[in-house]
Each structure stands twice: as structure tokens, then as C-alpha cells.
ZAMARGU-4260 file (C-alpha; in steps of 0.2 Angstrom, whole numbers, plus 5000, padded with zeros to 4 digits):
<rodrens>
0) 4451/4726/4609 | 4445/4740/4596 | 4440/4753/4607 | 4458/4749/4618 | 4467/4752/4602
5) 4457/4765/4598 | 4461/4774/4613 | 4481/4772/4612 | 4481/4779/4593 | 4471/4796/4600
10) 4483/4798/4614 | 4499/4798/4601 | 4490/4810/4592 | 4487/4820/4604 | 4506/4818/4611
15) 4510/4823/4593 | 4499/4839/4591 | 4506/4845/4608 | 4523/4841/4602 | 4522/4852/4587
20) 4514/4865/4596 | 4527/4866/4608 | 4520/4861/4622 | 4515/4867/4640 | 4527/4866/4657
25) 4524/4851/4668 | 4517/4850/4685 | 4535/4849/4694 | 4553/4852/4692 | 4563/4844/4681
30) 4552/4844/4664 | 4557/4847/4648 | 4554/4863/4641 | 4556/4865/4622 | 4553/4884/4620
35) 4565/4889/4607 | 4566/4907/4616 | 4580/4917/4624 | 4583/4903/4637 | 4597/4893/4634
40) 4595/4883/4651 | 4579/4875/4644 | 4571/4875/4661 | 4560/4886/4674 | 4567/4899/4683
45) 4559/4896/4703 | 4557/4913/4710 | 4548/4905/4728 | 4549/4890/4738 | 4535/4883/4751
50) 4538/4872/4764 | 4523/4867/4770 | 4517/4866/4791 | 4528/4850/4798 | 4514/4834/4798
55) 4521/4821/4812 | 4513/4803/4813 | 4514/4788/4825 | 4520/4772/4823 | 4502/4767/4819
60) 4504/4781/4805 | 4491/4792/4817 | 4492/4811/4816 | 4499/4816/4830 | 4508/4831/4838
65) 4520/4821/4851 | 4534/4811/4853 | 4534/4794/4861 | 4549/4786/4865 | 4544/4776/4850
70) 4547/4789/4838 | 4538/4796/4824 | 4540/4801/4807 | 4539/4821/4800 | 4535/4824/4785
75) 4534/4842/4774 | 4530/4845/4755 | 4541/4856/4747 | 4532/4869/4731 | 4535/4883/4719
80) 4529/4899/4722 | 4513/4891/4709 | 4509/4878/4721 | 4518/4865/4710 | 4530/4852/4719
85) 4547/4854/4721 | 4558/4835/4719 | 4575/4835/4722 | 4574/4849/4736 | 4587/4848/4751
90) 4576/4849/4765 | 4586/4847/4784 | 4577/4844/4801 | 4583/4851/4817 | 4578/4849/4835
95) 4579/4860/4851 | 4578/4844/4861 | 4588/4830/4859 | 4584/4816/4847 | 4591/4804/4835
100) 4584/4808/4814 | 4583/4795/4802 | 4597/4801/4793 | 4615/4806/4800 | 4611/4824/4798
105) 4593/4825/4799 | 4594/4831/4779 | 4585/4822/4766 | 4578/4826/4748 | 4560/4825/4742
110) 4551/4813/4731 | 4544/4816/4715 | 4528/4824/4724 | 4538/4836/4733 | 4537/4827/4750
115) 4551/4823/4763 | 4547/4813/4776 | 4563/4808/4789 | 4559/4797/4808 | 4563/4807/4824
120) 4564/4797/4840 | 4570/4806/4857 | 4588/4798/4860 | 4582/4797/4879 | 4566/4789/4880
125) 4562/4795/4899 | 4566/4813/4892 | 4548/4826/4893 | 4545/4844/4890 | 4541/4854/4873
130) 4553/4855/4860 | 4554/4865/4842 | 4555/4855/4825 | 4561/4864/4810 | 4560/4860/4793
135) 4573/4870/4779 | 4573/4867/4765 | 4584/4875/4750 | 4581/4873/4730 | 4592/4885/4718
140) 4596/4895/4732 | 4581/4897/4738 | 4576/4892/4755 | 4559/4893/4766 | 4558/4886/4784
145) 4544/4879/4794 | 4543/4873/4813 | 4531/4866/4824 | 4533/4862/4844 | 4531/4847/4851
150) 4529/4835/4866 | 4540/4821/4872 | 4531/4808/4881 | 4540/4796/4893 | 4539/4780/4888
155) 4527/4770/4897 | 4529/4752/4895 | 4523/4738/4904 | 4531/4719/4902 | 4515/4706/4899
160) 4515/4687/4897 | 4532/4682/4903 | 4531/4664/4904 | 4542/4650/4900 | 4541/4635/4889
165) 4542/4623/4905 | 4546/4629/4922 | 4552/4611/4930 | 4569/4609/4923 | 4582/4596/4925
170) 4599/4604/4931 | 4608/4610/4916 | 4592/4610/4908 | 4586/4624/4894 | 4568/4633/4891
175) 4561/4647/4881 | 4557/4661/4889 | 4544/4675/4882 | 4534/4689/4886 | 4527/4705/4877
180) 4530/4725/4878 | 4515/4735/4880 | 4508/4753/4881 | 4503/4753/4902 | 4488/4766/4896
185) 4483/4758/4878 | 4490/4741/4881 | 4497/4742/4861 | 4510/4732/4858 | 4526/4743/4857
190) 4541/4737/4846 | 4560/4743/4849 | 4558/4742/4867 | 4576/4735/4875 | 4571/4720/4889
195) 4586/4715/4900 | 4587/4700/4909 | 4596/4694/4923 | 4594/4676/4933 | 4599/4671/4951
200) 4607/4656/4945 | 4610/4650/4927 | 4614/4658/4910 | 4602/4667/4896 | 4605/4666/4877
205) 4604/4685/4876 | 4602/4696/4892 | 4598/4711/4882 | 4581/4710/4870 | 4573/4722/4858
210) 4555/4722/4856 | 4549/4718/4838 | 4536/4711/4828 | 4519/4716/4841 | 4530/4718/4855
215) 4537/4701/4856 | 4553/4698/4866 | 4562/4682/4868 | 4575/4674/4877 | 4584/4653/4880
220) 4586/4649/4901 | 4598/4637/4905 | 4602/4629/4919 | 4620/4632/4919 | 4629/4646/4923
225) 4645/4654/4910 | 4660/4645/4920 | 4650/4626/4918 | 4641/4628/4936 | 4625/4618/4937
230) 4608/4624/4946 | 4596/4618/4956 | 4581/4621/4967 | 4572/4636/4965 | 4579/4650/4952
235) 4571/4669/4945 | 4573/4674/4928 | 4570/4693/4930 | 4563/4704/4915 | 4566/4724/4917
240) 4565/4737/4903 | 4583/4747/4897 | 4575/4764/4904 | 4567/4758/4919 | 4551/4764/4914
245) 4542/4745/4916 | 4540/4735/4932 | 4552/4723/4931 | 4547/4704/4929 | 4550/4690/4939
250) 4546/4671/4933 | 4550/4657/4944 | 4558/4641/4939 | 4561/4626/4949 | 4573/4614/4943
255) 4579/4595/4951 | 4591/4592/4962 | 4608/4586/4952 | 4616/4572/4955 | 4636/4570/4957
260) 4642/4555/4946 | 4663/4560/4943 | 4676/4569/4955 | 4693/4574/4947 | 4711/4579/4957
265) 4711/4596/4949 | 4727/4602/4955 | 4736/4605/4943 | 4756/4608/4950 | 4767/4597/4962
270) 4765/4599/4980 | 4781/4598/4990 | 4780/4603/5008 | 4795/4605/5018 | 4794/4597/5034
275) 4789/4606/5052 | 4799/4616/5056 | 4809/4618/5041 | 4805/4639/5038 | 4796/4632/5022
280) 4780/4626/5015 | 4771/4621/5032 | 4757/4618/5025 | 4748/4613/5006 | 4732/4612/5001
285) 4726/4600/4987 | 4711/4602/4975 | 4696/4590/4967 | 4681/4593/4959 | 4664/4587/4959
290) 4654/4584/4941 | 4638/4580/4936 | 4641/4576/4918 | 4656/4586/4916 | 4650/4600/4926
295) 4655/4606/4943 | 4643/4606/4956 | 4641/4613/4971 | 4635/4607/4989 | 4640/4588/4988
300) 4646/4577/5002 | 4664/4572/4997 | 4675/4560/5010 | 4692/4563/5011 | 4704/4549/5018
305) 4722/4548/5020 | 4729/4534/5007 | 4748/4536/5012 | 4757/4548/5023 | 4769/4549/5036
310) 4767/4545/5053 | 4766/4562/5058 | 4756/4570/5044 | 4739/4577/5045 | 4724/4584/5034
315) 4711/4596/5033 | 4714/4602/5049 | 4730/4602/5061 | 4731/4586/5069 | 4718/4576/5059
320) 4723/4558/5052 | 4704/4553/5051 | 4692/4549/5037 | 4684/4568/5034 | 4666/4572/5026
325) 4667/4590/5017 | 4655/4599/5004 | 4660/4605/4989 | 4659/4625/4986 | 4650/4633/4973
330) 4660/4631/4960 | 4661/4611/4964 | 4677/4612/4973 | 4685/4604/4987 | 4701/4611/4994
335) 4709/4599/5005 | 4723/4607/5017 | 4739/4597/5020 | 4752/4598/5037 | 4767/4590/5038
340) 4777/4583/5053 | 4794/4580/5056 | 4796/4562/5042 | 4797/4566/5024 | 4787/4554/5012
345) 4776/4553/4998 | 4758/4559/5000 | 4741/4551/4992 | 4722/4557/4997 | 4707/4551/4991
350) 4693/4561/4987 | 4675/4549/4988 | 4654/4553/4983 | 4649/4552/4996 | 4634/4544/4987
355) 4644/4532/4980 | 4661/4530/4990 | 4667/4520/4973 | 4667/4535/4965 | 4683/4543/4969
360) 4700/4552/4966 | 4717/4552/4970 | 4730/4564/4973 | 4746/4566/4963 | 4763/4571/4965
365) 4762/4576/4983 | 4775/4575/4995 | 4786/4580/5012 | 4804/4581/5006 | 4812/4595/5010
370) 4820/4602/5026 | 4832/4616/5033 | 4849/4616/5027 | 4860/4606/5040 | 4879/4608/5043
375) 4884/4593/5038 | 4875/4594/5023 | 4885/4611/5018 | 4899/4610/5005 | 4907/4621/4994
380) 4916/4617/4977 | 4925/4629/4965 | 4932/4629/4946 | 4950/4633/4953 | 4957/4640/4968
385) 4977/4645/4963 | 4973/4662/4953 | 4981/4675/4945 | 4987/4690/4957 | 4995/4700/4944
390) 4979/4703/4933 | 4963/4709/4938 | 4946/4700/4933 | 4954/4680/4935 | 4937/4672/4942
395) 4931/4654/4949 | 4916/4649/4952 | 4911/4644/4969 | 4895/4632/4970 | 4888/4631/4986
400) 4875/4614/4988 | 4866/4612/5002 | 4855/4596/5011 | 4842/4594/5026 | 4847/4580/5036
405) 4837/4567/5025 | 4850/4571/5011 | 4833/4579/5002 | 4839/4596/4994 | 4834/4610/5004
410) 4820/4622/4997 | 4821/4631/4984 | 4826/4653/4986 | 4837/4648/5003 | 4850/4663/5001
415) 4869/4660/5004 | 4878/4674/5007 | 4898/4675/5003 | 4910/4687/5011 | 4929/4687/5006
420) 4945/4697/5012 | 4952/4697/4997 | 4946/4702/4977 | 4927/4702/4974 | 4916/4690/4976
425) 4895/4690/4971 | 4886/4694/4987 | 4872/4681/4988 | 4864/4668/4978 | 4849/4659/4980
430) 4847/4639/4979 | 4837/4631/4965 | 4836/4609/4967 | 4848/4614/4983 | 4864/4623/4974
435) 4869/4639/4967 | 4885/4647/4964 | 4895/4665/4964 | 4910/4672/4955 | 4927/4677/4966
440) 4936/4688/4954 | 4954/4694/4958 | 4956/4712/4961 | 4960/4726/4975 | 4960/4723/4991
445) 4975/4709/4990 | 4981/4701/5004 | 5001/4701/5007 | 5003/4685/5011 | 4993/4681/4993
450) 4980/4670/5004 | 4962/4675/5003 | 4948/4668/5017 | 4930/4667/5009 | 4916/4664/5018
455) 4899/4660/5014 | 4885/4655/5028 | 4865/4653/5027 | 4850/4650/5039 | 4848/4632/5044
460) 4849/4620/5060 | 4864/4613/5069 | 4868/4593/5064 | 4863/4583/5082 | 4860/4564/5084
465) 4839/4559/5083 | 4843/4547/5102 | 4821/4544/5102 | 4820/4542/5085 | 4805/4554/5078
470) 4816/4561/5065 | 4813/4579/5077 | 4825/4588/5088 | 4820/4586/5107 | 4831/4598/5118
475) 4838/4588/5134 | 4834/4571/5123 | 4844/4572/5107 | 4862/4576/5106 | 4868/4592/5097
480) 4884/4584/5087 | 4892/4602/5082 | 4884/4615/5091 | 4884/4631/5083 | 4885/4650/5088
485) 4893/4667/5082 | 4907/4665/5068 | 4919/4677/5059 | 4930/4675/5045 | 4947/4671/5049
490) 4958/4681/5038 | 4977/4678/5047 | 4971/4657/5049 | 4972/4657/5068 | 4956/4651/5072
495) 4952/4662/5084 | 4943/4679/5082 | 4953/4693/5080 | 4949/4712/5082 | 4946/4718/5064
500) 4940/4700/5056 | 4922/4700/5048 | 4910/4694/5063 | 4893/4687/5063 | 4885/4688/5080
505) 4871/4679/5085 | 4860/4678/5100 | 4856/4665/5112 | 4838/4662/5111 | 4839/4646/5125
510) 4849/4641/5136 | 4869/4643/5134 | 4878/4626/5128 | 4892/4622/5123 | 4901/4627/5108
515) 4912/4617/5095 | 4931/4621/5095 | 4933/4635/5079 | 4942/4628/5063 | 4945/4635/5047
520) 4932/4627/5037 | 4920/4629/5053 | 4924/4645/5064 | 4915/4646/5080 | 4917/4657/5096
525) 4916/4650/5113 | 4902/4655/5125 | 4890/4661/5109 | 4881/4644/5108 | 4864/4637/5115
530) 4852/4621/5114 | 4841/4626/5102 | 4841/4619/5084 | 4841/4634/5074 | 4859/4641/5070
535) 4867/4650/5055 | 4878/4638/5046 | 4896/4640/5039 | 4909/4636/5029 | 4925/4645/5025
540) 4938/4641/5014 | 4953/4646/5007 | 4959/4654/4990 | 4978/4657/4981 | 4981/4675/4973
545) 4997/4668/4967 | 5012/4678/4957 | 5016/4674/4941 | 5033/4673/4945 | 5039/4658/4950
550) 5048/4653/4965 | 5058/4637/4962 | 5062/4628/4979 | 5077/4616/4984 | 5080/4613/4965
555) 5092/4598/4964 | 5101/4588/4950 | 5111/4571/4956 | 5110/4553/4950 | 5098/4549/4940
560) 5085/4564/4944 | 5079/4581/4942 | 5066/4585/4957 | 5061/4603/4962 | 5047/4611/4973
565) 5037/4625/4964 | 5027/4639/4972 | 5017/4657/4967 | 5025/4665/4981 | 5043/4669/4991
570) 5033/4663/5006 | 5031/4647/4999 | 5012/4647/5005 | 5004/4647/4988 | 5006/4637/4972
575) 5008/4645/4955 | 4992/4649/4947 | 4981/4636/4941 | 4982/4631/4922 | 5002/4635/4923
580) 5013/4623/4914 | 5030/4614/4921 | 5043/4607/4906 | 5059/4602/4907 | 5070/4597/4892
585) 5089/4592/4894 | 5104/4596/4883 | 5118/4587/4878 | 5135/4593/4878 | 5145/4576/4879
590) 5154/4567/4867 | 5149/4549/4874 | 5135/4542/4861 | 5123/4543/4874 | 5108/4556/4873
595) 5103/4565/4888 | 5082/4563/4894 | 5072/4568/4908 | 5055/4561/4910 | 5043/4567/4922
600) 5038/4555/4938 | 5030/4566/4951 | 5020/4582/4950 | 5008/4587/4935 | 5014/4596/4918
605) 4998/4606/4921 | 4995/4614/4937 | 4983/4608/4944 | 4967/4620/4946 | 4963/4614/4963
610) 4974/4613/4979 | 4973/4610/4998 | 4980/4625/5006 | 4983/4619/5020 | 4991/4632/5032
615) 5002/4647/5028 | 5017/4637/5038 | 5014/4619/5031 | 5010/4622/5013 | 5026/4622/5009
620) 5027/4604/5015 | 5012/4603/5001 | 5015/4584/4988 | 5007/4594/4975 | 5020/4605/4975
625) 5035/4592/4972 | 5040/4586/4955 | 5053/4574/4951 | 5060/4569/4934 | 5071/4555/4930
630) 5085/4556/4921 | 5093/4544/4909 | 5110/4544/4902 | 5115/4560/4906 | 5134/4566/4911
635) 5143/4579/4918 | 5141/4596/4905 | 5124/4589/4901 | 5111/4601/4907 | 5092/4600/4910
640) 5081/4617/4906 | 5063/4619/4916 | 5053/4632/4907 | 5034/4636/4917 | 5024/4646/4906
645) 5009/4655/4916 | 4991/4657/4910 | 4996/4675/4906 | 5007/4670/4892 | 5023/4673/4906
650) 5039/4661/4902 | 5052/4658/4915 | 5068/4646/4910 | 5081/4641/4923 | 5095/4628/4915
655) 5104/4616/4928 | 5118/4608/4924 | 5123/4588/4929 | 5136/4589/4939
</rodrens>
């Protein structure tokens, strides 16, 4: 304790001796010196700087002279021009070849012994050939260089040990798998090595490995693949190396059979089929799945039956109404294709094990509904059909809805197409749950007789009469009720087609029949029809462009009532537009105590928004235009005023006197 104390006394004193004699410089840079001279930095003044010859070592921390693609690291010390080391010096590495330096820029500064040491590792390890390193360093503006060449050495890496914890798996299953990365000359372990690892059936934790800690490498085998497919049998885990510079790898696992203990109806949306022959959805297809603990498995025997179904329907394949054994695909599906026949109906099939025919699924929501459009099932409605001619723009809204000859509403997207002779009218429209609707709007061209023909027509089949019964059109055994064959629209009401009217020709595709007599709502022309099914329906109708002017007809004022007929033309063929109003109010002018009314009996105060039409000639003759109002107490010089106001804002008075 004495001599310890001893010791750290003298060494003060010495410290303190030196102090007062000012001292010495130190053996690096950055010491304090206190000459009191001419200095006013304090410090040395470096006049030279060493970089000494570049040293390079392995990852063993061997001397060496080249580069494996495990890197090395350089290293240089950095002195005064008195030997004495420089700290704090900037010293930067370059390469002629290409590799990747510790720091971003390859510069780093060195320690308080003057050294700088920085890793160099080729960026490509398969890269060879000699390269020059450079080492420059600069301190105060002073800068020396040194540079060495070197070799890079491919990496030669071999992949040892690979082995799993257990090779017999169950399906679904997991193992560890590892192995080791080697030098193939020295059989050193080699770190930082990248092992890729791919498998023929299955998933891996990590498919891409670096070596570290003696080589090691290590990956989890499951046996199950990323979208929930189970394995079995015989499977590879395959080990290769990022570069390519190792053998790859193969281990062998075998793994149990799985067994099949859930199926599901995996479809997901509803299945409506039309039936045969309907241009639409002729066939389906259905889906289940097989599990083994809730994931799909391939290459299981799966029975299919037919639950319920129409007569006529079939499954799996054209024709077939039998039980069916199938296999499941990879990813543990069953796809089960449907075929209808000629009878709508609901649809159920199960899907068995085949292991365990308790096991099993049914389907859902399948079923034959729809068919073509028929003519009897055609009809058109509209918002109004009395509209404004004086204005441009008055619309209705035509609907068009359509069945097959089940009453079922045809398929969805049929197209209608809509022709007029008069105004505008939205060309098509396409059905969704068996209706869909366009816009008439009034507007150039306008027919002079103020009656517009519209026509709309679709694809479909000709109404007949099922004589055998199998809900399917037999030619030569069932009976075509309104046979069908080119149309036109028929502008001037003749029924007839006339040079200029719109036409729509089709052509016989069997043999020639005969037609149905041409109406308005139906036009047809004669020797255009055959036998078969398959026709282009029709319907036309008929639409007012009616004045705003009214035209008051056989007005007439005796006994006891005020009657009148009222129409939107001088033709008397059109009512006034729909949404006009009809009152009539009464004036007294007598001196009797009585007071003269009217009250309305016949006819509408509003007119009405939809009329029949009837014909150009016979409208007049039309109930709907009549109106009758009674009169009560009323004398001679009493007097009775109609006002009709149109949906333009138009007002019209007449006064009619009692006579």
C-alpha cells in the first residue's frame, strides 16, 4: 500500500516538474502545446502525411491479399512526417472493381493510433480478375495516397447437413429444416451466404436464408401450401445458394395421406338457367369443396346426385340424371356442370365423401326459370299518351315488360328496340326482372293528322299450344296460336303495309305457314311466316300530339243539361292533351229567386292522361270524350261558361246561353 502510494506521489511530481518546464509535444495530434511563443494557434504545424501500404484481412482476421465474396476488411495508418500518428484524418477508399465499402462513401477517419480500417466485399460475389484499392487520406490539406491490387475470388460454397427435424409428416404438418454453408476447398463455415428454398408441395417460413453464426441456415416446412392446400405423399424441400455457386440441395419428405372429413357448397352467387332453348344460360355449373380440417384437398372421391330437378334436367354431363363419382381438383374443388331442359323448377344437388356418404353438401339457390320472351306475354304501358304538340320536349315514359310462356320474367339484358313516326323516342333499352322503359318526347317530325305510330319489337318465340305436353315446341305436333313473320309500322292505321312505312323483314328459316291477319297492336305480312318457334315479337301502339287549342264538338244547352264533346284536333281524332282541365260555371241573369248551377255528370275535370285511340274515323265516337253537366234552376238569359285551361298555362272560355 506504501510503495503504491509512493509511486502516485512521484508521478504528480513529475507531472508538475514538466508542467513548469513547459513541457514536450505528445506522440499524436491534438496535444496540448503550452509554448508561450509566436504561435497563437497553440498547436503543431504538419508539414507531411504518410499513408502507409493498404493491409487487407479475412474474415478469420488472416492477412491476405484477395477478396472472397465474404469480404475483408483494409486497413491503413495514417503519420506525420515524424512517424507520429495522425487521429482524426479523412481517409477515403476507392475501388477499380466493383464492391460495396463499409461506409456509404467508402470514407472513414482514423482512431486515436492513426489507423482506418473500413470492410470491402465484392457486390457480385461470382465477380474475378484483379482490381486496384486506393487509400487517401487528407489532414490540414495535406493528402498522401496508397494503393494495392487485389484478387476477387468467386465464391465457392457448398451446402452440408441439410436435414429435417422429422421427415414423416402428417398432412398439414410442420418441421425444421437445417443445413450449413461451407468453403468447398477448406470446408470453413462461411457466414452471410443467402440459401433460397423452394418445395414441390408445401409452404416455408422464409424461402430466402442468410448464413450466420458458423454457417448455419435454417428454415419451418409445412405441409400446406399459401392458399390452405394440404400435401401428401412424397415432397422436396430444395436448398440452392443466391449466386448459384453451390449444388443445390434436395431433402425428401414423405408425408400421410389426408383424409377428407367436411365438404362445403362453395358457390357463392344464384344460379338461374334459362330453359333450352331460351338464347340464355344453357348451362351452370355449381361448386363444393372438400376439407380435411378446414383445408382444401385435392384428389378425393366426391358423389354427386340429383336431389330435385325437373324432369328434363341433367348434370355433369349432357344427358346425365344419374348418381356421378368425381374427384376433387387441386385446390379441393368440385365443379358440377348443370343443363336444363324445356320445364322450369327449382334445382338441389348433393355433393357426398365418398368415404363417408354422410358427409355431404347441398346446393342453394339453383334454378330453371327463365325463357324467351313470348307474344303473349308482351305488353306496353305508358305515363300518358294525349301530349302536347305545340311544345317541344312533353315526354312519357313507355315501359315495356316481357314474360316467357311460364309467366317467369325473361332474362335479364333482352334489348327492346322502339321506332316512332312521330317526335323522338330512346332507341333501345335492355330488361332488368323482365321490364325496362324509354322516353317519347314531342318534337319535329309531327304527323298532320296529330297521331303518332310507335313501335317496339324484341327477339323471342311465337305463343303456340304445348298439344303433347313437354313444355317444348314440336313442329307438326303443337299448334302455333299467332304465328309471326315480317312487320312494319303502320303509320296511316291501315293495317296493311304501305310503300314508305318502316319494315322489318325476316326470313323463313322452315317451311312457309301461315301468317296471322295484321292489326294495329300486332302488324304482320302475309306469306312472311314459317313453322318454326323463333320469331321477332311486336307491339305497336298509338300516341295523341294534340293542339292546345280546343275543338269543342256538338255543344248543347236544353233542359236541364250542358253536354259537349272535346277534342285536341279539327279532325276530331285526338283528345286534348293529357293533364288539361274542363270547368264550367253558370251565370245568372234572372230575376226569379232561383240561382243557376251546373254540376258535372259525365267526363273528367282533369283529362285524363291515358286514352284509347281507337281509329282516326271512330275516335270521335270516343265516351271519353263526352261530358254532360246538369243543370238546376236555370232560365232563359241565364248562361253557363266552360273554361279548359291546358298544361301550357292556355285558357279558352266559351259562354252558352239557356235558351
Amino acid at each position: 500500500m506504501l510503495n503504491n502510494n509512493l509511486f502516485k506521489i512521484t508521478a504528480l511530481a513529475l507531472a508538475v516538474s514538466l508542467s513548469a518546464c513547459g513541457g514536450g509535444g505528445g506522440g499524436y495530434y491534438g496535444d496540448s502545446d503550452n509554448d508561450s511563443g509566436s504561435d497563437s494557434s497553440g498547436g503543431d504545424t504538419v508539414t507531411a502525411v504518410n499513408v502507409s501500404t493498404i493491409s487487407l484481412y479475412d474474415t478469420n482476421g488472416d492477412a491476405t491479399t484477395t477478396i472472397s465474396s465474404q469480404g475483408v476488411t483494409a486497413q491503413v495508418t495514417v503519420t506525420d512526417e515524424s512517424g507520429n500518428a495522425i487521429s482524426g484524418a479523412l481517409v477515403t477508399f476507392t475501388s477499380t472493381g466493383d464492391v460495396t465499402f463499409g461506409t456509404s462513401n467508402g470514407a472513414v477517419l482514423t482512431n486515436a493510433n492513426g489507423v482506418a480500417t473500413i470492410s470491402v466485399t465484392p457486390t457480385d460475389s461470382t465477380d474475378t480478375g484483379t482490381y486496384q484499392l486506393t487509400a487517401t487520406t487528407t489532414y490540414e490539406d495535406v493528402t498522401d495516397t496508397a494503393s494495392m491490387y487485389v484478387s476477387f475470388q468467386a465464391e465457392n460454397i457448398t451446402i452440408a447437413n441439410m436435414k429435417a427435424a422429422s421427415s414423416n409428416l402428417g398432412s398439414g404438418d410442420s418441421t425444421l429444416i437445417t443445413l450449413v454453408t461451407q468453403d468447398a476447398d477448406t470446408n470453413t463455415y462461411q457466414n452471410n451466404i443467402v440459401v433460397n428454398f423452394t418445395t414441390s408441395c408445401g409452404s416455408l417460413s422464409s424461402t430466402s436464408v442468410t448464413s450466420s453464426s458458423e454457417g448455419n441456415v435454417a428454415t419451418t416446412y409445412s405441409a400446406i401450401d399459401a392458399d390452405g392446400n394440404l400435401c401428401e405423399g412424397t415432397q422436396t424441400v430444395t436448398a440452392t445458394t443466391a449466386s448459384g455457386s453451390a449444388t443445390p440441395v434436395k431433402l425428401t419428405l414423405t408425408i400421410a395421406a389426408a383424409e377428407a372429413n367436411s365438404i362445403v357448397y362453395t358457390s357463392s352467387d344464384t344460379v338461374e338457367l334459362g330453359i333450352k332453348g331460351s338464347g340464355s344460360s344453357t348451362s351452370g355449373q355449381v361448386e363444393f369443396t372438400v376439407y380435411s380440417n378446414g383445408s382444401p384437398l385435392a384428389n378425393k372421391n366426391v358423389v354427386l346426385d340429383l336431389e330435385k330437378a325437373p324432369n328434363d334436367f341433367s348434370f355433369v354431363t349432357q344427358g346425365n340424371r344419374s348418381s356421378t363419382t368425381v374427384v376433387s381438383d387441386s385446390t379441393g374443388k368440385v365443379k358440377v356442370n348443370l343443363y336444363p331442359g324445356y320445364v322450369p323448377g327449382p334445382v338441389e344437388i348433393k355433393a357426398a365423401l365418398s368415404t363417408d356418404t354422410s358427409i355431404y353438401a347441398l346446393s342453394k339457390n339453383v334454378s330453371v326459370a327463365s325463357g324467351r320472351a313470348t307474344q303473349s306475354g308482351f305488353s306496353i304501358s305508358m305515363t300518358k299518351n294525349a301530349l302536347q304538340n305545340a311544345k317541344d320536349g312533353d315526354t312519357a315514359t313507355i315501359t315495356a315488360r316481357l314474360v316467357d310462356r311460364t309467366g317467369n320474367p325473361i332474362p335479364d339484358d333482352t334489348v327492346v328496340n322502339f321506332v316512332t313516326e312521330g317526335g323522338s323516342i330512346t332507341p333501345y333499352c335492355t330488361t332488368t326482372d323482365g321490364a325496362c322503359s324509354v322516353t317519347l318526347s314531342t318534337q319535329d317530325p309531327r304527323p298532320t293528322n296529330n297521331r303518332v305510330t310507335v313501335l317496339a319489337y324484341v327477339e323471342g318465340d311465337k305463343s303456340y299450344t304445348d298439344t303433347n305436353g313437354d313444355n317444348a315446341y314440336t313442329a307438326g305436333t303443337d299448334t302455333l296460336i299467332s304465328n309471326l313473320g315480317s312487320f312494319f309500322r303502320d303509320d296511316n292505321e291501315s293495317t296493311a303495309y304501305d310503300s314508305g312505312e318502316f319494315k322489318y323483314t325476316r326470313v323463313i328459316t322452315g317451311t312457309s305457314a301461315t301468317c296471322a291477319s295484321s292489326t294495329i297492336a300486332q302488324p304482320n305480312i302475309s306469306g312472311t311466316c314459317d313453322n318454326n318457334l323463333a320469331t321477332v315479337l311486336r307491339s305497336q301502339f298509338l300516341v295523341a300530339f294534340a293542339e292546345d287549342t280546343p275543338v269543342i264538338y256538338n255543344p248543347s244547352v236544353s233542359g236541364n243539361q250542358f253536354s259537349f264533346q272535346l277534342f285536341g284536333n279539327g279532325s276530331l281524332s285526338v283528345p286534348m292533351p293529357s293533364a288539361t282541365t274542363v270547368g264550367v260555371s253558370t251565370v245568372d241573369d234572372t230575376e226569379n229567386d232561383l240561382s243557376c248551377t251546373a254540376e258535372l255528370r259525365e267526363g273528367q275535370e282533369t283529362v285524363p292522361a291515358i286514352f284509347n285511340l281507337l281509329t282516326p274515323t271512330t275516335f270521335v265516337n270516343s265516351a271519353a270524350t263526352y261530358y254532360a253537366y246538369r243543370l238546376k234552376d236555370c232560365d232563359t238569359n241565364d248562361s253557363v261558361v266552360l273554361t279548359i285551361t291546358t298544361p301550357s298555362g292556355s285558357v279558352y272560355k266559351k259562354e252558352y246561353f239557356y235558351p
